[in-house]
KETI-126234 format. One line per 4 residues: number of its first residue (from 0); their letters; for each residue x, z, y of N, C-alpha, C. Coordinates in Angstrom, 2 decimals. Layout:
NUM> a> X:Z:Y:X:Z:Y:X:Z:Y | ... $
This chain:
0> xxxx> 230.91:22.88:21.49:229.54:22.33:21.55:228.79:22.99:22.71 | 228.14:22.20:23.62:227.19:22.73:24.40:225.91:23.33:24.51 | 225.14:23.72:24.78:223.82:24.68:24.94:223.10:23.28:24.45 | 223.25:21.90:25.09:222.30:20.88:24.94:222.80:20.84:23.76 $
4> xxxx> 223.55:20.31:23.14:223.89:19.38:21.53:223.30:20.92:20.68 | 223.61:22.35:21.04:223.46:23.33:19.99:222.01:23.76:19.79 | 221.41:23.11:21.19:219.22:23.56:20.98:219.03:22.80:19.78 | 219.59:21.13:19.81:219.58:20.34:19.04:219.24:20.15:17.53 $
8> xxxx> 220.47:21.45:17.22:220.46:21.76:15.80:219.19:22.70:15.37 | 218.16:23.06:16.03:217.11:23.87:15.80:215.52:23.00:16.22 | 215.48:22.26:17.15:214.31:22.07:18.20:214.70:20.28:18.57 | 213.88:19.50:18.46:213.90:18.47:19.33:213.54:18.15:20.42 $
12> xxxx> 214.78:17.86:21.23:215.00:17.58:22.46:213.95:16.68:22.99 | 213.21:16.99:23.86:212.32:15.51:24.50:212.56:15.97:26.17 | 212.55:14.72:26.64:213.11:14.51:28.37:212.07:14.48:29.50 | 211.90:15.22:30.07:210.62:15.23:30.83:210.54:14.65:32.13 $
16> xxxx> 210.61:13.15:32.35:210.65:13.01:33.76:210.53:11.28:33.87 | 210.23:10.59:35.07:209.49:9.21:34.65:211.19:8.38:35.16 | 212.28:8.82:35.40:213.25:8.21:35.84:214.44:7.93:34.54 | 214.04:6.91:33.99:214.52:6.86:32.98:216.07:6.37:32.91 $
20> xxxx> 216.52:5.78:33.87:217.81:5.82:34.19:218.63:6.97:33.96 | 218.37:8.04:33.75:218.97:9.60:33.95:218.93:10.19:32.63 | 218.24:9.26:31.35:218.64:9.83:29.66:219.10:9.46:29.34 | 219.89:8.07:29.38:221.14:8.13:28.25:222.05:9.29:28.21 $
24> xxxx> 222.56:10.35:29.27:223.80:11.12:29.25:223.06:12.32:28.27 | 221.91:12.44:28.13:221.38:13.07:27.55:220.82:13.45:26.01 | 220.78:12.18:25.89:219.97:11.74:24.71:218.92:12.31:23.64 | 217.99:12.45:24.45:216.74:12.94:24.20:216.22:12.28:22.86 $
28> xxxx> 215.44:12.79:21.61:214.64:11.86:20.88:213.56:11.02:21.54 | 212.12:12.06:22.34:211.19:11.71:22.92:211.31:11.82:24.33 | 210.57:11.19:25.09:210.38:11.43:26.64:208.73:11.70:26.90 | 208.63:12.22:27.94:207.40:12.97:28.50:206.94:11.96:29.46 $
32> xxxx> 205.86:11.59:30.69:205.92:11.33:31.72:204.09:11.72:31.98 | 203.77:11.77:33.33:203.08:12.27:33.66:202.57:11.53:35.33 | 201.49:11.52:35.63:201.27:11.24:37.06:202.07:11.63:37.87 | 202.68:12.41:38.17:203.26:13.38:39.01:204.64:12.86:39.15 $
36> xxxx> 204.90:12.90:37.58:206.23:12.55:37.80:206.57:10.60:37.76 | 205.62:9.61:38.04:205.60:8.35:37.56:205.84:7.88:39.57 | 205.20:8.70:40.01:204.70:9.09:41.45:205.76:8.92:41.90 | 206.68:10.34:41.64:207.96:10.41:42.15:208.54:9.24:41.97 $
40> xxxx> 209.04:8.87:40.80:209.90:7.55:40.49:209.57:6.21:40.65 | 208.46:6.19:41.25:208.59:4.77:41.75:208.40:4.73:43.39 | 208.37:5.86:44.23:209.28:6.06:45.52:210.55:5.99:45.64 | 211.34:6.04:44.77:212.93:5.62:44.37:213.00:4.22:44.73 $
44> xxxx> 214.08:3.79:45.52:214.45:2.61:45.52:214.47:1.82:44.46 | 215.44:2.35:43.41:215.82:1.66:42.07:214.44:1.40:41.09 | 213.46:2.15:41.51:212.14:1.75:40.99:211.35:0.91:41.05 | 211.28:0.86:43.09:210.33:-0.12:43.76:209.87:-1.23:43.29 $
48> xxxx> 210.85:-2.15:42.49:210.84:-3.27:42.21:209.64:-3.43:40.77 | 209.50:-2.19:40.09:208.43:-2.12:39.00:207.08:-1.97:39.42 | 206.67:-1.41:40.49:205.39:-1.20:41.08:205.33:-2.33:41.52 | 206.07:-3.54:42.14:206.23:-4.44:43.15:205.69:-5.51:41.89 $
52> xxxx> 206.69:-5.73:41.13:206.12:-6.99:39.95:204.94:-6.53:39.20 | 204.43:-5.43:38.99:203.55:-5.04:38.33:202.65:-5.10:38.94 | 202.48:-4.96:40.61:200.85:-5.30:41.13:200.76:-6.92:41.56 | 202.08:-7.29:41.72:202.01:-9.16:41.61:201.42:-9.72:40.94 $
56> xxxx> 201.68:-9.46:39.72:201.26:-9.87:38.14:199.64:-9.42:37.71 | 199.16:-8.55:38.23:197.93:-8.32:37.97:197.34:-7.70:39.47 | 197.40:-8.63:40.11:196.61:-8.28:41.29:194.98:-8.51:41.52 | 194.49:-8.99:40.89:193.10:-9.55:40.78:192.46:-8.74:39.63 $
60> xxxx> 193.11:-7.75:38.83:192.60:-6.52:37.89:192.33:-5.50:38.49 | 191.29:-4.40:37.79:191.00:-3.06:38.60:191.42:-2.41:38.66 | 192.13:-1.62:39.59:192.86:-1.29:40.50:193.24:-0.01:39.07 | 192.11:0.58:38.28:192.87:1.34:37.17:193.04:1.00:36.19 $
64> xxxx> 192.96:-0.57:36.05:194.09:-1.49:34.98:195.22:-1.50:35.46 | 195.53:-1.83:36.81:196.83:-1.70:37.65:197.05:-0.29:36.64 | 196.54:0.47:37.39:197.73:1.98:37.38:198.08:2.00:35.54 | 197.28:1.87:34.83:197.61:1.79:33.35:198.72:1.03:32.94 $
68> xxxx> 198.71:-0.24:33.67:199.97:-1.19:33.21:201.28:-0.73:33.94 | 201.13:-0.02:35.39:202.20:0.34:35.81:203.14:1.39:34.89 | 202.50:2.41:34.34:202.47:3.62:33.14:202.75:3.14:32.25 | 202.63:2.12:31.89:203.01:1.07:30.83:203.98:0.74:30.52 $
72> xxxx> 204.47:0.12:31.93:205.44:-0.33:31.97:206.93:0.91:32.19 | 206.67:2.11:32.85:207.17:2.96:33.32:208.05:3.24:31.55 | 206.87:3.55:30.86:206.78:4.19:29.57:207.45:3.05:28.40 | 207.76:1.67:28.65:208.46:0.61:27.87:209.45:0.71:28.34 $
76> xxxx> 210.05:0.51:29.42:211.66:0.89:29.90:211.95:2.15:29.84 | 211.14:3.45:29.36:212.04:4.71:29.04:212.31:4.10:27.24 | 211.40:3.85:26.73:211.33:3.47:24.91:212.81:2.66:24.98 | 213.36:2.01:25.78:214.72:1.52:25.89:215.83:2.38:25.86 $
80> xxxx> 215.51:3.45:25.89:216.69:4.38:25.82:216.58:5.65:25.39 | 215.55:5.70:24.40:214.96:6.93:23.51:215.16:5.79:22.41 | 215.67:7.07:20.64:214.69:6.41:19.18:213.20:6.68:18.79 | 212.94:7.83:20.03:211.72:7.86:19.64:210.35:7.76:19.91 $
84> xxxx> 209.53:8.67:20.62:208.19:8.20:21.84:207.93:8.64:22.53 | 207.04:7.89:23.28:207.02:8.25:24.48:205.56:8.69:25.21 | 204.63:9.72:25.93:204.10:10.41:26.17:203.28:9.45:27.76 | 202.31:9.23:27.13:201.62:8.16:28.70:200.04:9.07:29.14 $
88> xxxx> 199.93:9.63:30.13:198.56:10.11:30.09:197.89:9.17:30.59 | 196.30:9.56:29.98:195.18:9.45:30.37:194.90:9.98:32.07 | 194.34:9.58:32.93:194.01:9.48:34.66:193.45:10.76:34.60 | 193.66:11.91:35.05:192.99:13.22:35.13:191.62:12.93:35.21 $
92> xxxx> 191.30:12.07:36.28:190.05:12.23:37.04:188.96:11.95:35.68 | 189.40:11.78:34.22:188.59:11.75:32.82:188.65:12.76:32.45 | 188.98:13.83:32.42:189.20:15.19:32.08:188.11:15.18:31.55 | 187.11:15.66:32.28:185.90:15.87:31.65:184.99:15.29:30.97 $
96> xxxx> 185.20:13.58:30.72:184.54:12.45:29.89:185.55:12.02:28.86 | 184.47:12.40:27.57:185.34:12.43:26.33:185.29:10.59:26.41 | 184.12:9.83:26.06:184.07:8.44:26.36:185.15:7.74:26.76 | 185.01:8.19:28.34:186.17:7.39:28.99:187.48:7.65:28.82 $
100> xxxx> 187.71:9.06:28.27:189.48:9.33:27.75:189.22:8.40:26.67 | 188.75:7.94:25.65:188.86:7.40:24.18:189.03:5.72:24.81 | 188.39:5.27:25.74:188.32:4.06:26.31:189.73:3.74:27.17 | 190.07:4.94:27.67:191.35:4.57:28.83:192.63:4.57:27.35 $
104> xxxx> 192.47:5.71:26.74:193.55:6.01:25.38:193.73:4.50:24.48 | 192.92:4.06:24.56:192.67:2.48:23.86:193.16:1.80:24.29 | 193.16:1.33:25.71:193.41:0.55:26.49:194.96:0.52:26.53 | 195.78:1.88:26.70:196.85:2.10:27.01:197.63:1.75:25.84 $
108> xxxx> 197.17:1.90:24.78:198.30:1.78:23.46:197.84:0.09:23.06 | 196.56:-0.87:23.71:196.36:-1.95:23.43:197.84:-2.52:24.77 | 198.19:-2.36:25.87:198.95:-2.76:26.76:200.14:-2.63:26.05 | 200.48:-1.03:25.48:201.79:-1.29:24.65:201.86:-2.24:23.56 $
112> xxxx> 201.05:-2.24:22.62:201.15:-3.69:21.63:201.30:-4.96:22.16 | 201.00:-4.99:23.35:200.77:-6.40:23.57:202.62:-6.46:24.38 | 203.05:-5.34:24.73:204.39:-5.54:25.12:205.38:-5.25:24.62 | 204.91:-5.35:22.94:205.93:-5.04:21.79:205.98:-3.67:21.36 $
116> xxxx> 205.63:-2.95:21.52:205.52:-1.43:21.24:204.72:-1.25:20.15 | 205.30:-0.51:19.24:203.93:-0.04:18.47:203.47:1.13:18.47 | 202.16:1.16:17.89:201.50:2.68:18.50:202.07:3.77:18.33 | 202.93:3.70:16.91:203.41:5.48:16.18:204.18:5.40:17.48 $
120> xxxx> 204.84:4.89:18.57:205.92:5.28:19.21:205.57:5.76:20.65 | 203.98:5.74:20.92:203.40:6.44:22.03:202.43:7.48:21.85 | 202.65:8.44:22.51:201.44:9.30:22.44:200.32:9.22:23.47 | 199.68:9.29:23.41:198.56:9.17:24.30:197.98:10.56:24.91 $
124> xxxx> 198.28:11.60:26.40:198.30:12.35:26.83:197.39:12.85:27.51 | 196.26:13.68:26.97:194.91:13.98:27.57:194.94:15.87:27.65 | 194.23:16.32:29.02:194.20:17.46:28.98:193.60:18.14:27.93 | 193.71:19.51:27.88:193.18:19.96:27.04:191.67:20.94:26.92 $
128> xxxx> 190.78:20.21:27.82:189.61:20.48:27.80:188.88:20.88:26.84 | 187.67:20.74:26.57:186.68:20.41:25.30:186.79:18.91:24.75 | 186.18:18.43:26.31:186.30:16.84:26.00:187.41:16.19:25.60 | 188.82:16.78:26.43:189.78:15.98:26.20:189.97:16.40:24.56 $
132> xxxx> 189.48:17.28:24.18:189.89:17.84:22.85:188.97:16.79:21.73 | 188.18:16.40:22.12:186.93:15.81:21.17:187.66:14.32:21.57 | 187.74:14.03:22.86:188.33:12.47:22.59:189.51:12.14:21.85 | 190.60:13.13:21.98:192.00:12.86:20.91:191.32:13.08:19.64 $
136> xxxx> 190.38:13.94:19.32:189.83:14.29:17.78:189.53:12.49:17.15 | 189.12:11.65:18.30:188.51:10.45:18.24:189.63:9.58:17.69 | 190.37:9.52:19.04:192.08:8.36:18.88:192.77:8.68:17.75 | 192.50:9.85:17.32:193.20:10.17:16.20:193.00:9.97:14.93 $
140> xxxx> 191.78:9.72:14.78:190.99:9.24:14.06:190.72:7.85:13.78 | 191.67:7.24:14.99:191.43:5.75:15.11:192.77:5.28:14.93 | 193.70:6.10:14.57:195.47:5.78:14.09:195.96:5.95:15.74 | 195.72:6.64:16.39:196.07:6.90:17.86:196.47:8.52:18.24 $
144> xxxx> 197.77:8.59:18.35:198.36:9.88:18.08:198.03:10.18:19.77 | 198.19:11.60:19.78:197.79:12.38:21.10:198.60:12.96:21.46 | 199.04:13.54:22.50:199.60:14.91:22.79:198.75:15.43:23.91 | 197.97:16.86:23.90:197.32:17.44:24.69:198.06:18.21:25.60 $
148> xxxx> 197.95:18.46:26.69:198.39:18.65:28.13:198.04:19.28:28.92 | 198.57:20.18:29.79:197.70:21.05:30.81:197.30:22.62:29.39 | 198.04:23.06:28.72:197.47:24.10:27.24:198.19:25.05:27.98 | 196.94:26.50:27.65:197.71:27.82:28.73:197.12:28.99:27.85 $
152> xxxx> 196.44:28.10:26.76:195.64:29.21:26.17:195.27:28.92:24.57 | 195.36:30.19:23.96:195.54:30.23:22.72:193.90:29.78:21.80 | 193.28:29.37:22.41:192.06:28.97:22.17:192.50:27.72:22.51 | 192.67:27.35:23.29:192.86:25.51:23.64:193.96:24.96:22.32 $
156> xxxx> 195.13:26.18:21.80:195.77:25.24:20.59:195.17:25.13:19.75 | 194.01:26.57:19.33:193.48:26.70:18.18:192.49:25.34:17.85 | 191.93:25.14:19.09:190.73:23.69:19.03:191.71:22.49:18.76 | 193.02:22.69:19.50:193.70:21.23:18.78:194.39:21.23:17.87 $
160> xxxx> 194.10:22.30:16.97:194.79:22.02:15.75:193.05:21.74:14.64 | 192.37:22.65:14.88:191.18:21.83:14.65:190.60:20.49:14.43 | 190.88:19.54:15.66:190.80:18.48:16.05:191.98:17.34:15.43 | 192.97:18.00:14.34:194.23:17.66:13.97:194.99:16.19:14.96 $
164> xxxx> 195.04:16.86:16.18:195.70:16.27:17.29:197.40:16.22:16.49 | 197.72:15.23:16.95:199.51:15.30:16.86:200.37:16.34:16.85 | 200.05:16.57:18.45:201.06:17.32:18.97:200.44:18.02:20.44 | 200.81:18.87:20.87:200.37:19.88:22.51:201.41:20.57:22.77 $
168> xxxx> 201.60:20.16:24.22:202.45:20.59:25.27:201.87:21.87:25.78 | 202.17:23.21:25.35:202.02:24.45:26.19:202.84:24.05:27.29 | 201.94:24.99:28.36:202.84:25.16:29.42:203.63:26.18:29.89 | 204.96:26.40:29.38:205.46:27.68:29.70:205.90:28.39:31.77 $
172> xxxx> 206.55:27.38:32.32:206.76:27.69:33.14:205.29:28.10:34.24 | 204.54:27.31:34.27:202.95:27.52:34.97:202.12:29.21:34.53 | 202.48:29.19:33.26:202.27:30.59:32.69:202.72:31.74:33.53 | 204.11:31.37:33.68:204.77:32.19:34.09:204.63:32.69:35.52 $
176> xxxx> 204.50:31.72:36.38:204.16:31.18:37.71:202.82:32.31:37.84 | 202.11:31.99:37.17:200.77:32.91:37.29:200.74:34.35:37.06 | 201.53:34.92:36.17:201.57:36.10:36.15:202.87:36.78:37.03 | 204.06:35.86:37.41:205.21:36.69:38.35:204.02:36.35:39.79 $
180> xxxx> 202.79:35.39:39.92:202.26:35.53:41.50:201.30:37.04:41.52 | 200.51:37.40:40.35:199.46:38.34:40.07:199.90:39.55:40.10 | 201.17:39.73:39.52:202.12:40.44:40.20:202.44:41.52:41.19 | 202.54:40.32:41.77:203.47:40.48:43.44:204.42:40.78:43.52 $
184> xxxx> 204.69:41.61:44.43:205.70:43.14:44.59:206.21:43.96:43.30 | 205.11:44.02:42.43:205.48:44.90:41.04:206.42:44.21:39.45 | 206.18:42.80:40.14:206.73:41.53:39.50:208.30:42.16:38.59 | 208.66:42.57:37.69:210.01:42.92:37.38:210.21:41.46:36.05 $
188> xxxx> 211.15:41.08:37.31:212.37:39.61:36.47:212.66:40.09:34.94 | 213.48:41.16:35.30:214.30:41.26:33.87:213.02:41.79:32.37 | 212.38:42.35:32.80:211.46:42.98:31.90:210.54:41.45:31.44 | 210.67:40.77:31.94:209.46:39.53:31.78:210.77:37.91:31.69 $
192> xxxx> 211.26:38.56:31.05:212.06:37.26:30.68:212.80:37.36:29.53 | 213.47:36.35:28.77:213.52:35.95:27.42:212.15:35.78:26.75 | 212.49:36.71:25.81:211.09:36.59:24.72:210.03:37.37:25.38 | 209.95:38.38:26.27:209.14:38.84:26.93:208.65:38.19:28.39 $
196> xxxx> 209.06:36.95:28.16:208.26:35.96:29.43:207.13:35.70:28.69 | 205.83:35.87:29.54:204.62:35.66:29.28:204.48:33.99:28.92 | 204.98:33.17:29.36:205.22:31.78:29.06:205.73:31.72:27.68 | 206.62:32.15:27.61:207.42:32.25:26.47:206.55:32.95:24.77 $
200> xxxx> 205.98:34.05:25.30:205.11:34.52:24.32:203.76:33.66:23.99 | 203.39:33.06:25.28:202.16:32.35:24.29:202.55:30.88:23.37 | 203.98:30.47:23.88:203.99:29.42:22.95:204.55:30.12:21.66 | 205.36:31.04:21.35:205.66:31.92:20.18:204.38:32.25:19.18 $
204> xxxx> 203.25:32.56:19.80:201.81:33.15:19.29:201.15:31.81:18.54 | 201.35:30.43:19.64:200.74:29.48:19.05:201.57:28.77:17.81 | 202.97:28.94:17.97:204.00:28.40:16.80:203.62:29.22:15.78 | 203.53:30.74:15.76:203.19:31.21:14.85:202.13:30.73:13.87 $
208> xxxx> 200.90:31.16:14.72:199.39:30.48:14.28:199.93:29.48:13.64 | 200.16:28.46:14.15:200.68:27.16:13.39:200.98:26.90:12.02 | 202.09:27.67:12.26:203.25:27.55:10.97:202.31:28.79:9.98 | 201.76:29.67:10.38:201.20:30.90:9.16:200.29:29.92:8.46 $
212> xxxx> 199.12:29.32:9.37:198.36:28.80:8.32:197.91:26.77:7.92 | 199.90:26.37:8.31:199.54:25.30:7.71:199.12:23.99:8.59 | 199.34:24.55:9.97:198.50:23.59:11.25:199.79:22.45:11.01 | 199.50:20.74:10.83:200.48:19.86:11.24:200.74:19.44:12.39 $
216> xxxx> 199.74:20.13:13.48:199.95:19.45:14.93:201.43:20.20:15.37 | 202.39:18.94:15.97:203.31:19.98:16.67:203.42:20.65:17.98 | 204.40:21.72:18.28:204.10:22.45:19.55:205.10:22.16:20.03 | 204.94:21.06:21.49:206.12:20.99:22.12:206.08:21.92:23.45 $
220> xxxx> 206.96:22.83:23.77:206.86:23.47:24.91:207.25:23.29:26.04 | 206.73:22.93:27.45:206.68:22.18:28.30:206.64:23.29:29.95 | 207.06:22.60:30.88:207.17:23.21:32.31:208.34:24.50:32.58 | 209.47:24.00:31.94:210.07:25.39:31.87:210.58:25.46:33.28 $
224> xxxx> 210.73:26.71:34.15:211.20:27.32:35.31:212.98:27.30:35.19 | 213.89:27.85:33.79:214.79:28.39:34.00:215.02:27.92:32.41 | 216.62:28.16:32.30:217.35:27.88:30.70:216.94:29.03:29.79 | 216.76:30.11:30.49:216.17:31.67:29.71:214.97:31.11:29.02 $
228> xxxx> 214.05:30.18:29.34:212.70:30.49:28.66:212.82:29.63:27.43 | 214.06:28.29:27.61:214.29:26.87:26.65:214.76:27.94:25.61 | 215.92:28.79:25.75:216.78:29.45:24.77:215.75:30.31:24.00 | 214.57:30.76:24.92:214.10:31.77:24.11:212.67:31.09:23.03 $
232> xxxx> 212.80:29.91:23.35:212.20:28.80:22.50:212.32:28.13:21.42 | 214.65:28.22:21.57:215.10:27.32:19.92:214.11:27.78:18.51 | 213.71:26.81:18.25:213.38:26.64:16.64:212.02:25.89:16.95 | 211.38:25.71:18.16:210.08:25.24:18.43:210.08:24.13:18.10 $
236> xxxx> 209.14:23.37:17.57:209.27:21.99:16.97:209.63:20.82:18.33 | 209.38:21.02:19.18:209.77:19.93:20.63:209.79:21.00:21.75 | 210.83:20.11:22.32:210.73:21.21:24.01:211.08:19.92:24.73 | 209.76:19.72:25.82:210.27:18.83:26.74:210.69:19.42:27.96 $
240> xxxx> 211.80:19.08:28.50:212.68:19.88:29.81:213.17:18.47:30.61 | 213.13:19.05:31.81:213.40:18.09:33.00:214.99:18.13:33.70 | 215.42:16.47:33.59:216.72:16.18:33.87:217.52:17.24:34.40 | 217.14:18.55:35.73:217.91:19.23:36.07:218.41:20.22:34.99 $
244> xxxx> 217.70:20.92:34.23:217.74:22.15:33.41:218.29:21.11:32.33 | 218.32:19.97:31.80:218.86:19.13:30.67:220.67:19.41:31.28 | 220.88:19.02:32.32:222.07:19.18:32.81:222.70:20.47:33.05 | 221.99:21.36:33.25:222.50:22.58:33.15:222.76:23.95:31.75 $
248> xxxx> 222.22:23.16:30.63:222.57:23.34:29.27:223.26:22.13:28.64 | 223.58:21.49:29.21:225.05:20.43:28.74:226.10:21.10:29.77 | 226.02:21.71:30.84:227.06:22.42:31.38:227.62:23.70:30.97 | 227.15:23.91:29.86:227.17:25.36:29.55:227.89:25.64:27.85 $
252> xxxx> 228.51:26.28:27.35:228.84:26.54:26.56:228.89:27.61:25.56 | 227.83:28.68:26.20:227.00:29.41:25.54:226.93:29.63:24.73 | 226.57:30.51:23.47:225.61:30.49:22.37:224.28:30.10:21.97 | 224.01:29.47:21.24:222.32:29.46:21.18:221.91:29.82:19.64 $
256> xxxx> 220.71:30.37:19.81:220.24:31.43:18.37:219.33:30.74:18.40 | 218.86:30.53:17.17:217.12:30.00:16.74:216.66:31.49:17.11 | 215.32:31.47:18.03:214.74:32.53:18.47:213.03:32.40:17.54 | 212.85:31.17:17.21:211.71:30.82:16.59:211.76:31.00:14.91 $
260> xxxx> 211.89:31.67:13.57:212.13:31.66:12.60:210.54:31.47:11.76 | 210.80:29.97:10.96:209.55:29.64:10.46:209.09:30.86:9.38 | 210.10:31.26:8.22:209.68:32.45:7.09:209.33:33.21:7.78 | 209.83:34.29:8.57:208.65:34.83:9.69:207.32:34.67:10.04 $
264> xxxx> 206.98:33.72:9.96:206.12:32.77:10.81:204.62:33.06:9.33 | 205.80:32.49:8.60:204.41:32.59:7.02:204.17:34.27:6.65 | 204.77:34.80:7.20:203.97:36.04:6.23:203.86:36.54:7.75 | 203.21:36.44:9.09:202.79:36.87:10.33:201.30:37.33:10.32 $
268> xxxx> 201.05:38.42:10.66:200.06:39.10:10.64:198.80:38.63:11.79 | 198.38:37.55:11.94:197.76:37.00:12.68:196.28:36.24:11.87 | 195.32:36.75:12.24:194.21:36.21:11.86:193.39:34.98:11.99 | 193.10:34.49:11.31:192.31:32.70:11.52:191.17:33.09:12.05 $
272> xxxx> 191.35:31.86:12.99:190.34:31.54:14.04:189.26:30.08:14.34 | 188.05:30.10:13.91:187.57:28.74:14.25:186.80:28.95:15.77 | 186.49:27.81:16.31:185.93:27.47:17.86:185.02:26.51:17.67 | 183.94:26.75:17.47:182.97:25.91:18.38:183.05:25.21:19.69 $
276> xxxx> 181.69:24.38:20.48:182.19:24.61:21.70:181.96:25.48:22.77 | 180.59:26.31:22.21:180.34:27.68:22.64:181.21:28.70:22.57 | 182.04:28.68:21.44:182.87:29.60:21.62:184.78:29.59:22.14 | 184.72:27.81:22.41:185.85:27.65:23.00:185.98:27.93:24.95 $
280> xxxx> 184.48:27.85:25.53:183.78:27.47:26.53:184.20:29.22:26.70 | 183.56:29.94:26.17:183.50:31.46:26.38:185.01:31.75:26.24 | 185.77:31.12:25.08:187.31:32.16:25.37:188.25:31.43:26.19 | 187.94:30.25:26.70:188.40:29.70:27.76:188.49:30.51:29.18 $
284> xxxx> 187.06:30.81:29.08:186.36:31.70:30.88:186.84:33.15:30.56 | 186.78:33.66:29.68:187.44:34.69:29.72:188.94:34.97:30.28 | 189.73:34.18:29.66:191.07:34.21:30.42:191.52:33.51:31.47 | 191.58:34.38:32.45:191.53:34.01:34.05:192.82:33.24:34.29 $
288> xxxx> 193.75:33.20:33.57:194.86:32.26:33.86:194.93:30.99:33.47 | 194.28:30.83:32.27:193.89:29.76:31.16:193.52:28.62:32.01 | 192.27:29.73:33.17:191.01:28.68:33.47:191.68:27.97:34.79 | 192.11:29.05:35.59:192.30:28.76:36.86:193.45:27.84:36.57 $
292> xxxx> 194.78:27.72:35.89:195.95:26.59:35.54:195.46:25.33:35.18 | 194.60:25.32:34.06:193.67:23.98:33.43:193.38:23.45:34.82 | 192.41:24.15:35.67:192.20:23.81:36.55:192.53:23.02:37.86 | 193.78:23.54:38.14:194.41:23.49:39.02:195.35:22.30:38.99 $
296> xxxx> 195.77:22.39:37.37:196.75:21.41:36.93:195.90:19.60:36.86 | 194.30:19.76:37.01:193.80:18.74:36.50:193.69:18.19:37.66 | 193.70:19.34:39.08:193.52:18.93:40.10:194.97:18.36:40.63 | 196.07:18.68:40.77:196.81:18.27:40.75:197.61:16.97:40.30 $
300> xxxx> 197.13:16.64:39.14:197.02:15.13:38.52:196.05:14.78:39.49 | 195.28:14.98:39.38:194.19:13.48:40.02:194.40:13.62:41.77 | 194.93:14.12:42.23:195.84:13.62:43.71:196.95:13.15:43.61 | 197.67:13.17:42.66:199.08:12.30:42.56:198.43:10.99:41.83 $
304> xxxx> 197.57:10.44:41.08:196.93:9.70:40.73:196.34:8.73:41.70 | 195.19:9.80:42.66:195.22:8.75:44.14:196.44:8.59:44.90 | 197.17:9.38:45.00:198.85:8.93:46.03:199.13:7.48:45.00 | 199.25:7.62:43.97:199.66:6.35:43.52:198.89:4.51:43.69 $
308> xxxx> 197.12:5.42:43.24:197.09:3.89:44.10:196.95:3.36:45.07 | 197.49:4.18:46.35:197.14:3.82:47.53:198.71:3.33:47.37 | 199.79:4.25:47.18:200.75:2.73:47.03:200.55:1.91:46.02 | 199.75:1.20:45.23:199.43:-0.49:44.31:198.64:-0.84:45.55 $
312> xxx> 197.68:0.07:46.22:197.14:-0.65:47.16:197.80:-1.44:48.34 | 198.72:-0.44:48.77:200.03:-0.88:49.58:200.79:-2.29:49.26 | 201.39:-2.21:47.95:202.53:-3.22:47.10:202.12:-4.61:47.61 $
């Protein structure tokens, strides 16, 4: 048995990447996708042809109905080769408008119904702001499951389990990124990897929290750098990982240990926490990695967001 089929037996597999041609060898339950990565895959030849019929077909719509139906569509031909769902965000550039995330989140799971999909089988993918936190509190509320996005901080799970969101994507590898750059020179690999990757520990802290007192949102752990941080993850309720690192734990024959143990988890010495938005606002700014990643990451979406419709504008 391989590293991939043996995470299996602990953690569900979800596929992180908008090229859906590349999961059957895999066979992921859920798939991920993201601006960034929807971007990439429809610069692919074998893609072109979906951006191409998709701005044909609605060319006289606004230009961010276009990009929704393209995501749409991206996100119905991965559901072809998953049993299970699939992960469509919300346009960064809403980050900060709870309104318009609840309006775009609507919109997106009304495009999947109308193209045979039903809702339990999409999540609807909003950062994890205040707002974005109060608008999934909304969709969710409206039979519209979420997964929150862009999470770096143990205050941002605590508000979405609050908000009894679905599910949130920590970001492990970005974590990591931030503290091997802060670093520098003093940066030591081996001391800061496995369970002692700072990535790695805050999604452990938030599984904990979780599982001690009862939270149903799940924690899928997301952006991994390396197979060290996936392994040091088995037992996490989802790990979404990207086609390369999927292939390089099906190449492998390894051992794999549940590193996550739920009975553990219930008798964990960790204290309950509620958040306001005064007090999510304050332990947000406090942690300088939290803020500046949220940040950075929101910025980052909403330029791959414009790269995209300047090609619908192009098509």
């Amino acid at each position: 048995m391989n590293q991939l089929e043996a995470l299996k037996q602990y953690t569900t597999v979800v596929a992180d990447t908008g090229d859906f041609r590349q999961l059957a060898q895999y066979h992921p339950q859920d798939a991920t996708t993201n601006p960034s990565l929807i971007l990439k895959a429809v610069q692919k030849a074998e893609y072109a042809h979906l951006l191409q019929e998709t701005v044909h077909q609605h060319r006289q719509e606004p230009l961010d109905e276009i990009m929704d139906r393209l995501l749409v569509r991206f996100g119905t031909e991965i559901l072809q080769h998953i049993p299970g769902r699939v992960s469509t965000e919300v346009d960064a550039r809403l980050s900060f408008d709870a309104a318009g995330s609840v309006a775009r989140g609507r919109r997106i799971i009304e495009l999947y119904r109308a193209a045979g999909i039903p809702a339990e089988r999409v999540l609807i993918k909003v950062a994890s702001t205040w707002e974005g936190i109060q608008a999934a509190a909304q969709l969710q509320q409206e039979g519209i499951n979420c997964n929150l996005t862009l999470l770096f901080s143990f205050c941002q799970a605590v508000a979405c389990g609050q908000a009894k969101v679905k599910l949130i994507s920590p970001f492990v590898g970005r974590i990591y990124d931030w503290y091997r750059k802060a670093a520098g020179e003093a940066w030591n690999e081996v001391a800061n990897s496995g369970a002692s990757d700072p990535g790695v520990r805050s999604v452990r802290q938030i599984w904990t929290y979780y599982k001690r007192y009862g939270i149903a949102t799940e924690v899928m752990g997301a952006s991994f750098r390396n197979v060290g941080q996936i392994l040091a993850l088995a037992g996490c309720d989802l790990l979404t990982i990207s086609p390369e690192l999927l292939a390089q734990l099906a190449a492998s024959d390894l051992p794999v240990l549940r590193s996550l143990d739920r009975d553990e988890a219930l008798g964990a010495d960790i204290e309950r926490v509620q958040y306001d938005e005064k007090g999510f606002r304050w332990a947000l700014n406090e942690d300088v990695m939290a803020s500046e990643k949220l940040a950075e990451g929101i910025r980052t979406f909403a330029v791959d967001a414009v790269k995209l419709e300047k090609l619908i504008r192009a098509a």
